[in-house]
KEKE-3310 file (N, C-alpha, C; in steps of 0.2 Angstrom, whole numbers, plus 5000, padded with zeros to 4 digits):
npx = (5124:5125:5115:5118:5107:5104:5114:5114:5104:5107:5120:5111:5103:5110:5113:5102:5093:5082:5066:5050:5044:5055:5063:5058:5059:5072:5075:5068:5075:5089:5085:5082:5096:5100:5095:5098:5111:5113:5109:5119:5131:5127:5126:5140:5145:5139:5147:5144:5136:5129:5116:5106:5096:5082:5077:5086:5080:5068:5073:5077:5064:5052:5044:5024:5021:5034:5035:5025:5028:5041:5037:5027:5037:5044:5034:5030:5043:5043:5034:5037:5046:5042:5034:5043:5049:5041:5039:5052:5054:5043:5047:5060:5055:5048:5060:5068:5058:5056:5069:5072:5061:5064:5076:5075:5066:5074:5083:5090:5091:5084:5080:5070:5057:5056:5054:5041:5034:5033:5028:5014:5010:5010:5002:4988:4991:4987:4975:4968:4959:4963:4972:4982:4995:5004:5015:5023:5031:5028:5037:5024:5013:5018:5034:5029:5023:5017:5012:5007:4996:4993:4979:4976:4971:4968:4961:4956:4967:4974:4981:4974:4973:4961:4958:4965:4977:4981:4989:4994:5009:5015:5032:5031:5016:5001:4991:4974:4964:4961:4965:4953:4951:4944:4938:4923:4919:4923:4918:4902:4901:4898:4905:4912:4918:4912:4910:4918:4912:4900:4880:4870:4869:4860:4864:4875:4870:4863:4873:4880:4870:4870:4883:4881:4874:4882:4890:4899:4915:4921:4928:4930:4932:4931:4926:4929:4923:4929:4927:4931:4947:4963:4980:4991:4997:4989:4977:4983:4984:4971:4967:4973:4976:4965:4956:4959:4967:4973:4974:4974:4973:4965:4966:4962:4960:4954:4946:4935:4917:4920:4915:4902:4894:4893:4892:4898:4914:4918:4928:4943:4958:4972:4984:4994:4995:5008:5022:5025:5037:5050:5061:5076:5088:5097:5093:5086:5072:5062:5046:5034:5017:5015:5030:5025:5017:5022:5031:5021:5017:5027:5027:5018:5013:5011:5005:4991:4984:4977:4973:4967:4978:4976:4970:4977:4986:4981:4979:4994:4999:4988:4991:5004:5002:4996:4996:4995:4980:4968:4955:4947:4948:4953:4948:4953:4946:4942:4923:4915:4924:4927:4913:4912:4917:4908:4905:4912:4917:4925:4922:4913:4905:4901:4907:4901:4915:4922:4919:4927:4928:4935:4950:4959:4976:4980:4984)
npy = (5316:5298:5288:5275:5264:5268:5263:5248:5243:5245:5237:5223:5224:5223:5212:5205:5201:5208:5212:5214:5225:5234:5234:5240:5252:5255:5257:5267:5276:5277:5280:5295:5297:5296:5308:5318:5316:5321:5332:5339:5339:5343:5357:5357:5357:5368:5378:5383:5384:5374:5378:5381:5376:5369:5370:5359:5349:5348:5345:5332:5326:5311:5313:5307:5297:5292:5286:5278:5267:5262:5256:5247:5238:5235:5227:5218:5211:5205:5196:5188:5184:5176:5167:5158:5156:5147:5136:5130:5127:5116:5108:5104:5099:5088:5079:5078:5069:5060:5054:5050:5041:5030:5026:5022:5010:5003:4999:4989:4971:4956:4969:4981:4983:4973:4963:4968:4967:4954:4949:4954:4948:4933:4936:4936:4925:4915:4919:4919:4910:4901:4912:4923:4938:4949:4958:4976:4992:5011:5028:5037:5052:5057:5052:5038:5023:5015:4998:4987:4979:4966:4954:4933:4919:4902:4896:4880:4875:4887:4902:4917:4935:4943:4955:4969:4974:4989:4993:5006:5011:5019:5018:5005:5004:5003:5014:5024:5017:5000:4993:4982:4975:4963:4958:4960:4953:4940:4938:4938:4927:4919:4909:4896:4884:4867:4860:4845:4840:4845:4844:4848:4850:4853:4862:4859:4850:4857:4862:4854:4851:4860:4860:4849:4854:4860:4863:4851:4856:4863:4870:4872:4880:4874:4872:4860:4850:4842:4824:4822:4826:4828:4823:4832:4822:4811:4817:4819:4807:4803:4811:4805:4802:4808:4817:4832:4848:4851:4867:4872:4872:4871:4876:4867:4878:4874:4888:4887:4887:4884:4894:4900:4888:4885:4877:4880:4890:4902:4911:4905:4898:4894:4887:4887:4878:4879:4881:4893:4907:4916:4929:4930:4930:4922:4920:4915:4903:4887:4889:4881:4881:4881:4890:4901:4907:4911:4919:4929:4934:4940:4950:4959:4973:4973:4962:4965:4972:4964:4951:4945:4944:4939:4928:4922:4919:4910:4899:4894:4891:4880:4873:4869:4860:4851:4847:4850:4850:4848:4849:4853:4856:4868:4863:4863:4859:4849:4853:4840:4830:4835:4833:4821:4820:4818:4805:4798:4793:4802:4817:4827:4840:4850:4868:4876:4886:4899:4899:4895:4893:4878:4874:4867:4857:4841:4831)
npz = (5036:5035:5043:5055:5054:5040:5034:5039:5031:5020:5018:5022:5011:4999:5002:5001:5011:5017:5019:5008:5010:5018:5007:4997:5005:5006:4992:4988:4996:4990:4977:4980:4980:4969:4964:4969:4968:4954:4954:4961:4954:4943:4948:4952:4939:4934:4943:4956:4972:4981:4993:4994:5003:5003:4990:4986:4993:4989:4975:4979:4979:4977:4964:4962:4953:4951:4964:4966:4955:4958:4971:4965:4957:4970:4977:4964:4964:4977:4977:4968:4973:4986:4981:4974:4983:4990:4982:4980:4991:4994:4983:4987:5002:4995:4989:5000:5006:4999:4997:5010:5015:5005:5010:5021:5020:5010:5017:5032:5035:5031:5016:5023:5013:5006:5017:5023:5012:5010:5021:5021:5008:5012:5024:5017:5009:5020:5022:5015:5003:4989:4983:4977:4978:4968:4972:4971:4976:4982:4986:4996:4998:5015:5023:5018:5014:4997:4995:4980:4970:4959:4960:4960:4956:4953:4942:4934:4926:4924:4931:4934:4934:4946:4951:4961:4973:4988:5001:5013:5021:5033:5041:5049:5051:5047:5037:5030:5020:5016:4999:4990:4976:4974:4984:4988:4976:4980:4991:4986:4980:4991:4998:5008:5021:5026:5043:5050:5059:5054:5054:5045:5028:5020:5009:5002:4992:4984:4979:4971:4962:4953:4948:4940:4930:4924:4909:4901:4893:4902:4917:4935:4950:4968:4986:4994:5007:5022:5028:5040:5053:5041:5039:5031:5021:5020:5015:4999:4996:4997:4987:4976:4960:4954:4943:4945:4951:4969:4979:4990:5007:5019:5038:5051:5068:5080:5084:5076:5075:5092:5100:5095:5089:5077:5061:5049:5041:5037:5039:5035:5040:5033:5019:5003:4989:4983:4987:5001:4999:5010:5015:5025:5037:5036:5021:5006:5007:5009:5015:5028:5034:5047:5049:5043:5051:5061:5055:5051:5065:5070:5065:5068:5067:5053:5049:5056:5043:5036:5042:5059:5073:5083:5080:5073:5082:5092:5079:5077:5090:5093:5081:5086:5095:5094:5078:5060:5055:5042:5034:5023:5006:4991:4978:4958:4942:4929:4927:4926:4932:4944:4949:4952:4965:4972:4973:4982:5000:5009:5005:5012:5012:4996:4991:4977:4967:4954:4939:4924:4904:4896:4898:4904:4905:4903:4916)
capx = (5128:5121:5115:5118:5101:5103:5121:5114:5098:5109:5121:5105:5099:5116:5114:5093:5090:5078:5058:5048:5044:5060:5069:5056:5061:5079:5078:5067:5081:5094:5082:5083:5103:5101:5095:5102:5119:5112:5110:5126:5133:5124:5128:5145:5147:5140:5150:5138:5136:5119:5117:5099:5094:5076:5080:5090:5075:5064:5073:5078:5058:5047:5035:5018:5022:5040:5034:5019:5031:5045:5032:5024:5042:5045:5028:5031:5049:5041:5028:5038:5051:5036:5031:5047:5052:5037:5038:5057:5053:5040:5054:5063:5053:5046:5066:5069:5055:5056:5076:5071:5056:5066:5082:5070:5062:5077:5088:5089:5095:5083:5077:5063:5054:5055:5050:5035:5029:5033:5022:5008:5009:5009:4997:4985:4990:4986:4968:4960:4960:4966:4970:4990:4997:5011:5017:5026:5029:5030:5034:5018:5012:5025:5038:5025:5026:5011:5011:5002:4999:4988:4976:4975:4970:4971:4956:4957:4975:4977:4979:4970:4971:4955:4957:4971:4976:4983:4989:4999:5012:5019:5035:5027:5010:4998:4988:4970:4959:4964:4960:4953:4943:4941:4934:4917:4918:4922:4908:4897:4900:4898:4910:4912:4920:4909:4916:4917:4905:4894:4874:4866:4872:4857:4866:4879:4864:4861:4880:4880:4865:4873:4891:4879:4871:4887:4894:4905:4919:4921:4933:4929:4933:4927:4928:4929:4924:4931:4924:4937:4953:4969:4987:4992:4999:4982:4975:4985:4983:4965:4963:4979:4974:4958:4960:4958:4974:4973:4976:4971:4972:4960:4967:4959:4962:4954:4941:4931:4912:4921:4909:4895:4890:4891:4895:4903:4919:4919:4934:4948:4965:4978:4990:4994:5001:5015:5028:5027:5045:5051:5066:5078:5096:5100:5090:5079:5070:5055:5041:5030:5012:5018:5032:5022:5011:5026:5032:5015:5017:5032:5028:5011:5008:5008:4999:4986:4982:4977:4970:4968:4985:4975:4968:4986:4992:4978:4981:4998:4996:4984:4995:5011:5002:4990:5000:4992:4975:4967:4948:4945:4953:4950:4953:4950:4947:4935:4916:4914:4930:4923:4905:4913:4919:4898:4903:4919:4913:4927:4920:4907:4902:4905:4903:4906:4917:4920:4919:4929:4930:4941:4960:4967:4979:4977:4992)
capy = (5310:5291:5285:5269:5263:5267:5259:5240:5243:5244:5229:5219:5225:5221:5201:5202:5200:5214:5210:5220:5235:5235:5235:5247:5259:5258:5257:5274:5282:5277:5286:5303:5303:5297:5313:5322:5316:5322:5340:5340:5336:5351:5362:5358:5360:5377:5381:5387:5382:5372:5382:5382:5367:5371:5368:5354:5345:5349:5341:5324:5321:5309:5314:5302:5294:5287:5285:5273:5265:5258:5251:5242:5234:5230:5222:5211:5206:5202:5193:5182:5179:5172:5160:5153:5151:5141:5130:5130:5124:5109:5105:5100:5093:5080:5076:5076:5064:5054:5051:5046:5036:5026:5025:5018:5005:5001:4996:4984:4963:4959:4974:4981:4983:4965:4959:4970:4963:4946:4947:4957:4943:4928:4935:4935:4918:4909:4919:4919:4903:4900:4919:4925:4942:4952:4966:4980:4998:5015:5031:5042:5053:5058:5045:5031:5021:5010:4992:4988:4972:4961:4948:4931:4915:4898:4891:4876:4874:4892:4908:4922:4941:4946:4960:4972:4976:4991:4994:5010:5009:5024:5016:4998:5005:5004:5020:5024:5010:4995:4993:4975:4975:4955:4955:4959:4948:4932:4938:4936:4919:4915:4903:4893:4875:4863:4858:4838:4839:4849:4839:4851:4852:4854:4868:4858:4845:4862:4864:4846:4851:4868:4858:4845:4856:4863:4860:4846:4859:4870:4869:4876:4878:4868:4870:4855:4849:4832:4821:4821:4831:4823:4826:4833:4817:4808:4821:4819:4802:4803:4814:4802:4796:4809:4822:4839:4848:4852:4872:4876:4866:4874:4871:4868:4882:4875:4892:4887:4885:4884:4897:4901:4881:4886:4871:4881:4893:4908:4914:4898:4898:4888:4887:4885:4871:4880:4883:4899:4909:4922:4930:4930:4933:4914:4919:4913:4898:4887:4887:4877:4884:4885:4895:4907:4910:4914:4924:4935:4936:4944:4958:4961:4978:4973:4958:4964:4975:4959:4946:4946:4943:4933:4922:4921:4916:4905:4893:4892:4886:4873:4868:4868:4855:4845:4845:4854:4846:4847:4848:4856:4859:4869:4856:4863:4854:4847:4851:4833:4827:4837:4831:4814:4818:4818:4799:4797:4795:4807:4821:4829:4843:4857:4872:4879:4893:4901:4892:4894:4887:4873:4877:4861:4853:4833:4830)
capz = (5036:5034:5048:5055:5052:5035:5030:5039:5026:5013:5017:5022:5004:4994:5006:5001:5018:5016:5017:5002:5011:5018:5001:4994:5009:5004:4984:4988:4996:4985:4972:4980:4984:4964:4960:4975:4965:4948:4955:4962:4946:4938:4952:4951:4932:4932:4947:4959:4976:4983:5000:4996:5006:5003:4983:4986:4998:4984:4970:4980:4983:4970:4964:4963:4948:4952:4970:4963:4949:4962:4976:4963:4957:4976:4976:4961:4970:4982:4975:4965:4978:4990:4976:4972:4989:4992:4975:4981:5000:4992:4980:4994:5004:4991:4990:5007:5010:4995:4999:5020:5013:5003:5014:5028:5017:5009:5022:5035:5032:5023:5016:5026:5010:5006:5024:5022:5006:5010:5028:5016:5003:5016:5027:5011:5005:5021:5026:5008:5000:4980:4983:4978:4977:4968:4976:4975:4981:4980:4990:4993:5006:5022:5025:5020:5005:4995:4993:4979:4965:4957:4963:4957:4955:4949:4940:4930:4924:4922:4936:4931:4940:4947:4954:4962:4980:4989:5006:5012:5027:5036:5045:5049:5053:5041:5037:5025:5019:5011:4993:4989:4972:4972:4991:4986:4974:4985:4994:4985:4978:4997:5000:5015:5022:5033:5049:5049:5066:5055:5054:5041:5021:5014:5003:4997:4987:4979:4973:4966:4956:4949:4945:4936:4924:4920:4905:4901:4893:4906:4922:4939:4958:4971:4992:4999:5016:5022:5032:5045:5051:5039:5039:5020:5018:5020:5008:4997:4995:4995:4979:4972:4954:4953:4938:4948:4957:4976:4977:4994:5013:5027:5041:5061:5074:5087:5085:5074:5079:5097:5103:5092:5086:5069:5057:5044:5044:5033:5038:5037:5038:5029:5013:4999:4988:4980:4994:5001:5001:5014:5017:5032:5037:5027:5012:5000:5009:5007:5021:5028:5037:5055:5051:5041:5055:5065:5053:5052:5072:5071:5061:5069:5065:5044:5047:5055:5042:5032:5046:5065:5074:5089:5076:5069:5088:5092:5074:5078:5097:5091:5075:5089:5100:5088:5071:5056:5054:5038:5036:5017:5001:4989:4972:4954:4937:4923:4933:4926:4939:4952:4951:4953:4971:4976:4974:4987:5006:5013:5006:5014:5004:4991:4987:4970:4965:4948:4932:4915:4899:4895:4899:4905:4902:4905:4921)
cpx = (5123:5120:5117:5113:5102:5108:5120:5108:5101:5114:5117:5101:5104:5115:5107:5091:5083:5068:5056:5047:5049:5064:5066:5059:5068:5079:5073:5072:5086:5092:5083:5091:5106:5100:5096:5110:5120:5113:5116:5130:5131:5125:5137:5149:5145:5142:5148:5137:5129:5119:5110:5097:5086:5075:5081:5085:5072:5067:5077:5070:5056:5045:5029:5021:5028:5038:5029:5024:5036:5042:5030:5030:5042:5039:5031:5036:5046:5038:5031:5044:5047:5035:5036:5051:5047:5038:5047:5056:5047:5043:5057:5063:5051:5054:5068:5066:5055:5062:5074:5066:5061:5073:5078:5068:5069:5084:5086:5093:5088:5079:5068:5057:5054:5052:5041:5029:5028:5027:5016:5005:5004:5003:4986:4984:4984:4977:4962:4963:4960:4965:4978:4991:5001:5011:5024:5024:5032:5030:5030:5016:5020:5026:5033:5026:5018:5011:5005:5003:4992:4985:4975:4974:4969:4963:4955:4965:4979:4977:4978:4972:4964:4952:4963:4971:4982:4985:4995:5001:5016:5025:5033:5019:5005:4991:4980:4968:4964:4960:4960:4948:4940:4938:4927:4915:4918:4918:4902:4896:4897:4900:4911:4915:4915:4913:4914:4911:4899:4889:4871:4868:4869:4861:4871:4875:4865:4866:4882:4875:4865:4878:4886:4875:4877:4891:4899:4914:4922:4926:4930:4932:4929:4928:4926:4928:4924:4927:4928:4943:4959:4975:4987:4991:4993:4977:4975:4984:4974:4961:4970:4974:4966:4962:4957:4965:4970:4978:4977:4970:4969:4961:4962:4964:4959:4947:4937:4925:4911:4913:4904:4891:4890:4896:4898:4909:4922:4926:4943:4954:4967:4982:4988:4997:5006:5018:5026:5035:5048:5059:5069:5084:5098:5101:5086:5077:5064:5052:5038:5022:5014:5024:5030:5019:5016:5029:5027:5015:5022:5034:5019:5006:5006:5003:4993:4981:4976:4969:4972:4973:4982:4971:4973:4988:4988:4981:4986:5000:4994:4989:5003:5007:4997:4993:4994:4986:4969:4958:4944:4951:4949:4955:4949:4952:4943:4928:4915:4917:4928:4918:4907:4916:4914:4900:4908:4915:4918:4926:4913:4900:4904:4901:4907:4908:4916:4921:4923:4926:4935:4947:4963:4971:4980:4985:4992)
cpy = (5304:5290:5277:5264:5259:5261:5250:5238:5241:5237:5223:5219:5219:5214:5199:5197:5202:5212:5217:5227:5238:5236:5241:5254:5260:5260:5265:5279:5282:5283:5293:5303:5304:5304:5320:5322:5319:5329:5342:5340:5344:5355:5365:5361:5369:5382:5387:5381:5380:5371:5384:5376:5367:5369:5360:5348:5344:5344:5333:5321:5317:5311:5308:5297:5289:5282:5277:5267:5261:5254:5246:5235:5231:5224:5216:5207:5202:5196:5184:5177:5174:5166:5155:5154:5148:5134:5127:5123:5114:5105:5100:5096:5088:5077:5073:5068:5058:5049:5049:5041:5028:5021:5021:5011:5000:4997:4991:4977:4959:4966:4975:4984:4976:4959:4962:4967:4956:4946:4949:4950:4936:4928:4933:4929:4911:4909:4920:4913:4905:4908:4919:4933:4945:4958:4972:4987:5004:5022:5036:5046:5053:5051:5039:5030:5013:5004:4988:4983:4970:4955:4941:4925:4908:4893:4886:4875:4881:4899:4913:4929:4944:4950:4964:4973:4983:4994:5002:5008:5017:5022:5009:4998:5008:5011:5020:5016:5006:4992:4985:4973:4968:4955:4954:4955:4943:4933:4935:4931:4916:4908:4901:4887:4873:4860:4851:4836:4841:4841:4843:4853:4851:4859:4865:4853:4852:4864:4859:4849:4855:4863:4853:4848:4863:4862:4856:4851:4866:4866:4875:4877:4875:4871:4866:4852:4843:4831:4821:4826:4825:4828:4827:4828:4814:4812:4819:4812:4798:4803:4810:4800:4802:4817:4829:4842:4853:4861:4876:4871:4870:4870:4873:4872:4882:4882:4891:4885:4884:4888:4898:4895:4883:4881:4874:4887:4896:4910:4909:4902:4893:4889:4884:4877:4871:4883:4892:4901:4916:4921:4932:4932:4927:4917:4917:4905:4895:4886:4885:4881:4886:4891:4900:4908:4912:4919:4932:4937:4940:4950:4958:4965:4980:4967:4960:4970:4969:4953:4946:4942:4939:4928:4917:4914:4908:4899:4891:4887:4883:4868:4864:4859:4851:4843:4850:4849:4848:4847:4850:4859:4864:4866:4862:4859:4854:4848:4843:4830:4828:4835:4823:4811:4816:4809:4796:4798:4799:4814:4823:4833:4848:4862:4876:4885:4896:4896:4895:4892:4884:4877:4873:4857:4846:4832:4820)
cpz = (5036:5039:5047:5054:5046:5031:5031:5037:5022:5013:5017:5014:4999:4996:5002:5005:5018:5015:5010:5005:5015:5012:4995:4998:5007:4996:4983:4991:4993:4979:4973:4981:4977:4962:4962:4970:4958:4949:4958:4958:4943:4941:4951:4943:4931:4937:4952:4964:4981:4990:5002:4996:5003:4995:4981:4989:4990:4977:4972:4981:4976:4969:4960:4957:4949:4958:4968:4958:4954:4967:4970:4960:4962:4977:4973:4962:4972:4983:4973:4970:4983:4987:4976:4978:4992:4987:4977:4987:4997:4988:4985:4998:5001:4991:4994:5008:5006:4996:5006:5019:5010:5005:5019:5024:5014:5011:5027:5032:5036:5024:5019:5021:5008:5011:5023:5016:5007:5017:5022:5012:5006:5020:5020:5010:5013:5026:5021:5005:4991:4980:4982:4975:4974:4970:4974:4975:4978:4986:4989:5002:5009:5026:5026:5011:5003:4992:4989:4973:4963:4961:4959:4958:4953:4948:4932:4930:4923:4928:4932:4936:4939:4950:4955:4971:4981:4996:5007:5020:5029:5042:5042:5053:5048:5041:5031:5024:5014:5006:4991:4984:4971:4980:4991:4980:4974:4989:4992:4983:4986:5000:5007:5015:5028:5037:5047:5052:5060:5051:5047:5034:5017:5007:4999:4992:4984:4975:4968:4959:4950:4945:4941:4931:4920:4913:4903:4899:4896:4912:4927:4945:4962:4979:4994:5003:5015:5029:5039:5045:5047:5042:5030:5019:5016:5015:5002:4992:4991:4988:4976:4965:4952:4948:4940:4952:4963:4977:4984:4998:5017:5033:5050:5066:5081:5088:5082:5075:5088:5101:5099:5089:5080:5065:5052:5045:5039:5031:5040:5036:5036:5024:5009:4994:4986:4988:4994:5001:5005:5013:5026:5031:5034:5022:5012:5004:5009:5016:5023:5032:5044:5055:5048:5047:5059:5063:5055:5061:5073:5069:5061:5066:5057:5046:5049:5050:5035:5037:5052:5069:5079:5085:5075:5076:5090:5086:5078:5084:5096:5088:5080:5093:5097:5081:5067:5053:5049:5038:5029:5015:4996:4982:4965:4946:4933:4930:4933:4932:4944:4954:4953:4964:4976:4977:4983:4995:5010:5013:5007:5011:5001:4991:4981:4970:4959:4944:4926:4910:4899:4893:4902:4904:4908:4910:4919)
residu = (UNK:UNK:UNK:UNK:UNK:UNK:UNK:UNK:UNK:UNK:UNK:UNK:UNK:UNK:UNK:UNK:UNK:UNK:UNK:UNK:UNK:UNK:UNK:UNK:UNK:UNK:UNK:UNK:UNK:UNK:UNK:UNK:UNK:UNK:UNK:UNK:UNK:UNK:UNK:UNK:UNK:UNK:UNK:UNK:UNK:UNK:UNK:UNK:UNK:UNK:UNK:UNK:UNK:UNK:UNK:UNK:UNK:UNK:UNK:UNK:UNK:UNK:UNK:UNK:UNK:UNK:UNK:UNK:UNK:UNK:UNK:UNK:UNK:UNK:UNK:UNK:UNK:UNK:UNK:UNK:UNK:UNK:UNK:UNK:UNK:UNK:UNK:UNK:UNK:UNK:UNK:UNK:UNK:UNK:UNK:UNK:UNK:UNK:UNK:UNK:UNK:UNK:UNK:UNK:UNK:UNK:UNK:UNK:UNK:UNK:UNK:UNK:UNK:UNK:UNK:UNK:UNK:UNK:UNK:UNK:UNK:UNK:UNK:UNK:UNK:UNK:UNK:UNK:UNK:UNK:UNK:UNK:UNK:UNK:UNK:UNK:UNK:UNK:UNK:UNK:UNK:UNK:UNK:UNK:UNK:UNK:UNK:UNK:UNK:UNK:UNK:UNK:UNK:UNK:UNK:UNK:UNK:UNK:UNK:UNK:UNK:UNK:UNK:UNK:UNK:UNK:UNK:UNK:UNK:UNK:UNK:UNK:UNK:UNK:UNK:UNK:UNK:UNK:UNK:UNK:UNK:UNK:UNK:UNK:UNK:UNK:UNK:UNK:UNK:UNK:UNK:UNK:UNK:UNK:UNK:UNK:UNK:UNK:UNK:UNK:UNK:UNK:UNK:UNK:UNK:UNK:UNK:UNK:UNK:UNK:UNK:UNK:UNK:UNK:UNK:UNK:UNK:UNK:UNK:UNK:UNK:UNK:UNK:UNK:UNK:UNK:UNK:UNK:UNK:UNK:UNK:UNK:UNK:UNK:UNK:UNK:UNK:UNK:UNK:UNK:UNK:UNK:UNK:UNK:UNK:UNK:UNK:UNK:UNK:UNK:UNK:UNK:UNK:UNK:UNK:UNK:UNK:UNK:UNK:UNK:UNK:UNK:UNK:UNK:UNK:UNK:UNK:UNK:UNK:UNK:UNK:UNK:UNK:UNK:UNK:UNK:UNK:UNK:UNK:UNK:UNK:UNK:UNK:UNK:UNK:UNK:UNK:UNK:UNK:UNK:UNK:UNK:UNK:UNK:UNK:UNK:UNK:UNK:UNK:UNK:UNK:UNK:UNK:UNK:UNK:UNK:UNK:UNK:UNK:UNK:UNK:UNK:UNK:UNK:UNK:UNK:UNK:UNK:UNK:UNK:UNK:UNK:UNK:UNK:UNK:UNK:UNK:UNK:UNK:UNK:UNK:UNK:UNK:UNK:UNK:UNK:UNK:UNK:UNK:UNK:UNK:UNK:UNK:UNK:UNK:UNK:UNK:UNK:UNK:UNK:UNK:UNK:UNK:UNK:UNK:UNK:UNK:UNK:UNK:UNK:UNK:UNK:UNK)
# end
């Protein structure tokens, strides 16, 4: 008779429950009751009764040949079952994680994909000077997704991209290096603003001398250092009537030179001239500098993938109890306009950025 064994082999087989060398163990006994049923069959036709067990053993066994020929079937089952339940299961998972990626990112008021770009953008606009971003995003890697865009800039009358950026974020915590092909670039220009205190600007004589042997049809960048902290307005007023536009305000944190005496200030904060724009529960609205820095404080763990969030808090504290205090711009225009500022007593000194050919148009 069957055993019980055998009979929840074979349901387990019929469900392909069954591992490989379990479904070869049963598709080998099937085979002998196959030909177990075959000599039955022939027993029965010649009507003759198979009382010889010993016969009967003998013609249900394999011989090598079959015995080799069905393992190697269960094998290749096996084989291919293993594979396409792997290629199945990372199917899956890429779905799984691309739908929870994008459900995460895509939800919230405003979308937490739009909050993150916007802190990434702002924190950008207000810690590199005449620097803007576009961004967007994609999901990569587990439950994280890459923020990722153009760099660009505006020299003469025209912005240009000069580069690319790419950040990845896993949640709200940013993962891998951050890709920034224009950083080495403004490096090496080695840009700076002078404090108003500062005594020593030999180097800016040496940028006068550069913008004076520039070509008259050419247009460049400039950073500015004033003689004094203004208020925009005062700024503004300043460069009234001079033919360059104002792209870029460096503002005073109160850290600068504090402790190390150092006259100049690498790494400025400030704004733009075109309004930043964030989103909120209102909407679409325009911002001024303080509440960008409040923004970037409130989504700490994007901004500081960008610029240091005790810098961030410091500005803010200052700008809350002092006003937004103005100290360099960065202006661009005809070199000739520029070279004209050498004569003006509020600026202190320049240093030059990149240069063009002519692309202005006359404001």
């Amino acid at each position: 008779m069957m055993s019980e064994r055998f009979k929840q082999l074979l349901r387990d087989y019929e469900d392909d429950k069954l591992s490989a060398e379990e479904r070869a163990e049963v598709e080998q006994e099937l085979k002998k009751l196959e030909v177990y049923q075959t000599y039955m069959d022939e027993m029965l036709e010649r009507g003759n009764n198979p009382a010889d067990l010993g016969v009967l053993r003998s013609s249900m066994e394999l011989n090598p040949k079959q015995a080799r020929k069905l393992m190697k079937r269960g094998k290749r089952k096996a084989r291919f079952w293993s594979v396409g339940t792997v290629f199945g299961m990372l199917l899956l998972f890429g779905l799984l994680n691309s739908s929870l990626t994008s459900l995460y990112y895509t939800t919230g008021s405003p979308m937490r994909q739009s909050v993150y770009s916007d802190v990434l953008r702002s924190a950008l606009s207000v810690s590199r000077p005449n620097i803007g971003v576009s961004l967007s995003s994609t999901p990569t890697n587990v439950l994280a997704t890459r923020f990722f865009g153009t760099i660009s800039k505006q020299i003469g009358s025209e912005s240009e991209t000069v580069g690319t950026y790419s950040q990845t974020f896993r949640f709200n915590q940013w993962i891998g290096s951050r890709v920034d092909t224009y950083l080495d670039t403004q490096n090496r220009l080695n840009l700076f603003f002078y404090l108003p205190s500062a005594t020593e600007t030999v180097r800016s004589s040496n940028e006068w001398a550069r913008l004076e042997k520039l070509p008259e049809g050419s247009v460049a960048e400039a950073y500015v250092s004033l003689d004094h902290y203004y208020e925009q307005s005062d700024v503004l007023s300043k460069f009234d009537g001079k033919e360059m536009e104002l792209v870029w305000y460096a503002v005073r944190t109160a850290v600068e030179g504090s402790e190390t005496g150092e006259q100049a200030v690498w790494n400025p904060l400030g704004f733009p001239s075109i309004p930043l724009y964030h989103h909120d529960k209102s909407g679409l609205q325009t911002d001024d500098y303080k509440q960008t820095l409040q923004l970037l404080l409130k989504y700490k763990s994007i901004t500081r993938s960008v610029v240091s969030t005790e810098l961030v808090k410091d500005a803010l504290d200052y700008a809350d109890e002092n006003g937004v205090q103005i100290y360099g711009v960065v202006a661009t225009g005809p070199v000739k306009e520029l070279l004209k500022l050498q004569e003006v007593s509020f600026v202190k000194a320049i240093r030059l950025g990149e240069v063009r050919l002519w692309n202005w148009n006359q404001k």
